[in-house]
Structures are given as C-alpha cells and as structure tokens.
N, C-alpha and C positions, 0 to 999 in steps of 0.2 A: 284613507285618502282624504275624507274630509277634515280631519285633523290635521293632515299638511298642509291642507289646502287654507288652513283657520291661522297656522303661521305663519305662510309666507304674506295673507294678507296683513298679517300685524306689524310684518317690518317693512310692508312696503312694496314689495316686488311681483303684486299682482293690482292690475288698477278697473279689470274686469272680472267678470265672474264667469270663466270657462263653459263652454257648452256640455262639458263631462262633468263637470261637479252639479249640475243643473241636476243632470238624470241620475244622478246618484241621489241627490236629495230628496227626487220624485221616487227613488226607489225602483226606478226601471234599468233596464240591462244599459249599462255605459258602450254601447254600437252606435259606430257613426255610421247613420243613411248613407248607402250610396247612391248615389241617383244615377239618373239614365246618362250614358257614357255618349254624343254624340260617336259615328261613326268615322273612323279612321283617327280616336285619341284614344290613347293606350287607360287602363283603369288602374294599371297597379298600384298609381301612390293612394287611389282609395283603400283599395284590398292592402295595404301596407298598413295605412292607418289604424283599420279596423284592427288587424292581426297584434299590430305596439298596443291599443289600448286594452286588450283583451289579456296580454301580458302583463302592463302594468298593472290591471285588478288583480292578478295571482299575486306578484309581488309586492303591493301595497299592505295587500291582505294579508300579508306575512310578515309585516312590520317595517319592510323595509323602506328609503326615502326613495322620492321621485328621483332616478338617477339623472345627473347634469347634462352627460354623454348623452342619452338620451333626446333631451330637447334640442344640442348640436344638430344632431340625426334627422329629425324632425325641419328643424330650421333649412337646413341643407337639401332637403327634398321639398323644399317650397312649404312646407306647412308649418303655423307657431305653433305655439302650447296649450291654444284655444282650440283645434283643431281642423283650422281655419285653413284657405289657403291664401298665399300671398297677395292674391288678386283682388279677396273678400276680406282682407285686413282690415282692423284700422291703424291708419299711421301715429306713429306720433312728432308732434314737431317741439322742437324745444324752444321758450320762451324769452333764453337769452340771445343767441346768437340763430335762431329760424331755421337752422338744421332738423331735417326730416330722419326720422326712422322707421325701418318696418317691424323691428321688432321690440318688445316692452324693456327687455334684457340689454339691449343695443342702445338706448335712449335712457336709460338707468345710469350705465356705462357712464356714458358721454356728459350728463350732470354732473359728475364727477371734476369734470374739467373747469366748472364755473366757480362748483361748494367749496372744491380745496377735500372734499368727505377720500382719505384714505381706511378703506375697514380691514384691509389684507395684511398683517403683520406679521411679521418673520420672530419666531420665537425667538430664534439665538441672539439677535442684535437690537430685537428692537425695530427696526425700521419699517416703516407703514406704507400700501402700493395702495394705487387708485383702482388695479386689477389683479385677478389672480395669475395670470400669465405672468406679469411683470415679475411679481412672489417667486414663482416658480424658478424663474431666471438667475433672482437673485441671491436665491439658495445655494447657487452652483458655487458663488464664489467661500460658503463658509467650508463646503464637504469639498473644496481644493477641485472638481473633478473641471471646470473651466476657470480659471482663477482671473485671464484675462477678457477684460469687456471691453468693444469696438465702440469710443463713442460717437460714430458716425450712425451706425445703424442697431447698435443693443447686444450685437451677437457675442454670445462667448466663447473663446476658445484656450485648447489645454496646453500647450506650449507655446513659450515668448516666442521662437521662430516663425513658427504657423498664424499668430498674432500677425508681425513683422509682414509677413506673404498678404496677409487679408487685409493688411489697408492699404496695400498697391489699387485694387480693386477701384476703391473710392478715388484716387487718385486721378485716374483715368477719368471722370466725369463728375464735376463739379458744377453745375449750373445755376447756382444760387452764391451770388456775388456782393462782397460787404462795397457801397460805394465811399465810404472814408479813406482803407487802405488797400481796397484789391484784392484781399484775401477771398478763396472761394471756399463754398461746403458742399456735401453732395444734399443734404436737409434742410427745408426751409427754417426750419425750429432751429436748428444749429448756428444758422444767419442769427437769426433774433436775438439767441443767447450770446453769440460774441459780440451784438452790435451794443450789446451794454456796456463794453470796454470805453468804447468811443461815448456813451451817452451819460456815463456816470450812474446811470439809473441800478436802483439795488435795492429790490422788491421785499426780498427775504428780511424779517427783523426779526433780531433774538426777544425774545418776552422777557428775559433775564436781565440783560444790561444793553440794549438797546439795539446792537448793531449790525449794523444791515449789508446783506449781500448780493450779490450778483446770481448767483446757482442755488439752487434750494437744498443741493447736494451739500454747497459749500456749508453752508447752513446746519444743515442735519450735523456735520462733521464737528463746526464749531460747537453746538450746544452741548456735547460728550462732553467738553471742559469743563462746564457748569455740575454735569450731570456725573461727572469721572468715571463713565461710561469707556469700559475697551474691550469692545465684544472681538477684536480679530487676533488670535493668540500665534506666538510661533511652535510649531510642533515640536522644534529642537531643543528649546530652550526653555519655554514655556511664558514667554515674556510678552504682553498683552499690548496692545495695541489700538488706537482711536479709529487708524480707519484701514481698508484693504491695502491701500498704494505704499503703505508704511512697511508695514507686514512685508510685504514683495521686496519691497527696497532691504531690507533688515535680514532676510534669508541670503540673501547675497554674501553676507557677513560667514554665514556657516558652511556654502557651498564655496565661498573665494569665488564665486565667477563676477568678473571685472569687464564688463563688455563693453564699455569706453574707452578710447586709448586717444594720446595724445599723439597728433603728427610731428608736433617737433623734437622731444625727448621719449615718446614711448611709454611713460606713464599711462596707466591703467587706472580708472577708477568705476567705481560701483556706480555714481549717478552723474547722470549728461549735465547736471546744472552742477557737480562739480568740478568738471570736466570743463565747461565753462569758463568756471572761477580760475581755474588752475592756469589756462592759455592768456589769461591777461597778464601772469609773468613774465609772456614768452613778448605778447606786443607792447607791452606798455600800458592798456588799455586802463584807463579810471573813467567810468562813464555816470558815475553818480558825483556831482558836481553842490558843493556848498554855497549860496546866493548868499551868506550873511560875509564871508572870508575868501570864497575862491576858489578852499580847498578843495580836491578830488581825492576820490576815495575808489577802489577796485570793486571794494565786495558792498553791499545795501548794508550789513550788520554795520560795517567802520562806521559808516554815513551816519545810518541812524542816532550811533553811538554818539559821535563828534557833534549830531545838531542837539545834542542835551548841552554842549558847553558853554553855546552861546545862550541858552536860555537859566545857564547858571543853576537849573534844578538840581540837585544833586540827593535824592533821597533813601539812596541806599549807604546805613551806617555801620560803620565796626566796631562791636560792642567793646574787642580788647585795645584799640588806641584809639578812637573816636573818628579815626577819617572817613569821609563821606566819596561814595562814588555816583556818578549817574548810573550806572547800569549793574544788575543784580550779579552779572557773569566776571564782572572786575572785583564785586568785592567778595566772591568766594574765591578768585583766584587768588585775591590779597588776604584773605583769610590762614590761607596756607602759610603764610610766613610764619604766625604764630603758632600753628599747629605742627607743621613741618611736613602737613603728609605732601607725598609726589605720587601720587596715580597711574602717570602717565609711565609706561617701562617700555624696553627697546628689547626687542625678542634676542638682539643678535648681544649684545654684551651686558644685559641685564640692569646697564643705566637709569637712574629717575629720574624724572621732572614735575615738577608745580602744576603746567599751562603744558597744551597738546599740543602747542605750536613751539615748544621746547623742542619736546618729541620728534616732528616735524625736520626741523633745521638738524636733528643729533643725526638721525637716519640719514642725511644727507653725506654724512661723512665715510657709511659704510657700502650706500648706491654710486658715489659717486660725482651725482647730480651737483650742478653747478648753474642755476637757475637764473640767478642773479649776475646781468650781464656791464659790465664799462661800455659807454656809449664812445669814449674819448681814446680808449689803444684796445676794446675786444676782450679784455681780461676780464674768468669768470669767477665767482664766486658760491659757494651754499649757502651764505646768509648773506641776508642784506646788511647787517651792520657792517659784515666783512666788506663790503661791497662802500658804505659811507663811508670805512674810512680809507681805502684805496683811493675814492674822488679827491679826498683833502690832500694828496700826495698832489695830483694834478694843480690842484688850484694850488700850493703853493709855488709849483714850477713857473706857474703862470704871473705869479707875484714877484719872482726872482728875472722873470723875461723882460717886465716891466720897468724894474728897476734899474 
C-alpha cells in the first residue's frame, strides 16, 4: 500500500498524506478510532469504515491496486480517501475561477477545465477526454453499440428513430436564449458555443497551418487532414473515414435507406443538406449572391468557384494542352477529355459519362423527372440547356410581335 501510495503522490493526485498511510508507516494496525457515538446517531459509517480498511490491507497485500469503485463508495457515504468525514475535510478551492471542492479527485477534475490537460485517450482514434466518463461514452460510438450522440445533453443512443424521439425532450424546455437571433438551447454551454456564430470568435487554432475554429470538435476533425488520420471505418466496405457523422452518412449508400424526400416531386435523398440543394430547382432559390457581377449562384461550391474568376487566379494546369482552371474539380473533369475515361455509368442502360452531372440529367430520361420548369407557357424540361433553348423560342415570338 505504501508503494501505491509513493505513486499516486508522484503524479499528483494525493496533496496530503492520509491518516492510514501514517499508521502503516508507524507500523501499527491501519483501524480507524471510533469514538464515542453521541446518542441517538447511528455509528455504522464508522463500523463501515473500519471494515473497507481492514479489506483493503487483505487486498493491497495481495498486489492488488487501490480499487477506484471503492473511493466512489467512500465519497458517497460522506467520507474521502483520508478517512475523513465531510465535515472534517479540507476543501479545496480553485485558484482560477474560486470554485470550492470537497474532494481532492473533484478539484483535480475540474483543473482540467483551465490547463486544457486531456490524459484519457481512446485507443482506436486517438481522441483525448478531460475525464474518464467522457472516454467511456465515446467508445460507444466505435464498437457501433450507440453510434448516435444527443448534442444537447451527451447521451447516446442505438437507433436513428429512438435518436429522432430523444430530442423532442429538449425541445419542450429551452431556457437559455441566443439574444442576436432568438434561437433557444436547453444548455447554457450550448448558448456559448453557438453565440460564436454571431461573434466570429474561433478559439480552436490548428499548430499546422494556422486555422482557427469555432468547436474544438471541429478542430480535432480538421487536424486528421494534416495527420491523414481515419479512424471511423465502414464495416461493408471497409472504407475509412475522418470522422463518425461521414461514416453514418456513407452506410446509407449500402443500406439504400433515403430518409429525405422532397414535397414537390418525391425524390429521396440520403442527406437533408442535399435535400436542400435539390428544392432550389423547384423555387428558384439562388441565395449566394456575387458583389463583384451580381451573379447568383444556387449551391456555395458554383459561388465559390465563379469568385476565383474575378480574382483571375487560375492555378490548376493541364499538363496535355496547357489550360489553366481555378478549381482542382474542373480540371480532372477536363482531364477526361484526353484520357476518355467516363466513370460515371447508368444502372438502367449501362451509359457513360465524364461529369456526375452528366449522369444526373441522363437518369432523367428514364425517371421521367422534368425539373426544369418555363416561367412563360409551364413547359417542363430534364435539363436546363433543354429548358435555355426553349426560352429563345419565346424571345423570338417576342421580336416578331414587335416588329
């Protein structure tokens, strides 16, 4: 026991010298005194006391470690691991923030929140917790048996339905209120974390190449790029992955389950942010707006794309005819020309294409799907070219009325 007792003080986690390690040192029997019991208060947690330490000396003596359960047990019947009771403590208070503890382990903890010190690290990924409980939690999502986590309150659960049911909960009672857009949370932390949206503020900075984030989470996720780190695999496939929510999205593929549907043609898809995308066909919607030209764009990728051409960078090149693109994703699709592959095939008539959005518009032909709507007579179309050059039928009419 004294040799435990010689390492937990070397890392730290004893800052007094226990009243049982005293009498072991003096060589007398490790019994705590019990003293006189005023009348009418029960003695058992003495007689408890005595009976744990009298155990643990069987058991230490036997090689084995001070069990953790243990000082729970302890703590939870009012006494620390001094043999103290709560009454006869001493507290501790912490330095930065004047928060009191009664226990050495509890204020240990809580340090943790100033230093940034994660020691709990999950083998499979990598990823470091400030407690063991946290660890615990977090395992659940590699062994699949909770894959989904509530980020309202931590909890995990094993089907997306059951997920779906447990955040009605939080719904119901939201008391902590962003005052920029009205948005509620049921967690004060939760507030804090979203009020960075509004404050710009982004704590998190990569060591690597500088950049800074909002979630520490987000964080963690980014530096796997640096580190080509992809701890989250698919069991079907075996196709590896940066982070859980990829992983989930990516099974969908194997099971077909499509749990978005669109209200105006019925299309189905795998994620709600494409699902999204897809309805701005139906409204018109371009809500990413160009300030150099005017342009609008539907999806952020056009956007982004189209703001490299006013800045004229264009630094992606083709090594077999020299043309330069701004974006890496144009010039492997133009790369294809020269090579000829098509990638892209059509389950139903075994067709190729270049570009996915080939794909896209040929599938069109065999759903049916006519997306692309005439503002001017209601006439629909599957591709929008079909659709441009039906207008110029208009506008000429329109040149002939004039005339």
């Amino acid at each position: 026991m004294l040799e435990n007792y010689g390492n937990l003080v070397s890392v730290g986690l004893l800052s007094s010298k226990p009243k049982l390690i005293t009498q072991l040192e003096q060589g007398s029997e490790p019994w705590m005194e019990v003293q006189q019991v005023p009348s009418g208060t029960c003695s058992v947690q003495e007689y408890w006391f005595e009976t744990k330490v009298s155990t643990l000396k069987q058991n230490t003596s036997e090689g084995s470690d001070l069990g953790e359960q243990t000082k729970i047990d302890m703590m939870e019947r009012g006494l620390d691991w001094e043999g103290r009771s709560s009454s006869e403590k001493t507290h501790y208070k912490c330095e930065e923030c004047g928060k009191v503890f009664k226990y050495n382990s509890s204020f240990i903890s809580h340090q943790r929140n100033h230093t940034g010190e994660k020691p709990h690290k999950c083998n499979e990924c990598g990823i470091a917790f400030m407690s063991s409980s946290s660890l615990l939690n977090h395992r659940k999502i590699h062994t699949g048996k909770q894959p989904y986590r509530c980020i309202e309150c931590g909890k995990f659960l094993k089907k997306h339905s059951t997920f779906v049911n447990h955040q009605k909960i939080h719904s119901r009672e939201k008391p902590h209120k962003c005052n920029e857009c009205g948005k509620a949370f049921g967690k004060n932390s939760i507030l804090l974390r979203h009020q960075r949206i509004h404050t710009g503020q982004k704590p998190y900075k990569c060591n690597d190449c500088g950049k800074a984030f909002a979630q520490n989470v987000a964080l963690t996720r980014h530096e796997r790029i640096h580190s080509g780190e992809k701890p989250f695999t698919c069991k079907e496939c075996g196709k590896a992955f940066r982070d859980n929510s990829t992983v989930l999205e990516h099974l969908k593929i194997h099971t077909g389950e499509k749990p978005y549907q669109c209200n105006e043609c019925g299309k189905t898809f795998r994620k709600s942010s494409t699902l999204v995308s897809h309805q701005r066909m139906h409204t018109g919607e371009k809500p990413y707006h160009c300030s150099k030209c005017g342009k609008s764009f539907r999806y952020s990728s056009s956007f982004a794309g189209h703001q490299k051409t006013h800045s004229g960078n264009k630094p992606y090149q083709c090594n077999d005819c020299g043309k330069v693109f701004t974006k890496s994703s144009t010039l492997i699709g133009h790369q294809r020309i020269h090579t000829g592959e098509k990638p892209y095939h059509c389950k139903k008539c075994g067709k190729s294409f270049r570009h996915s959005s080939g794909l896209v518009e040929h599938q069109r032909i065999h759903t049916g799907e006519k997306p692309y709507e005439c503002n001017a007579c209601g006439k629909a179309f599957p591709q929008s070219s079909a659709l441009k050059q039906h207008k110029k039928m208009h506008n000429k009419e329109r040149a002939i009325k004039c005339n």
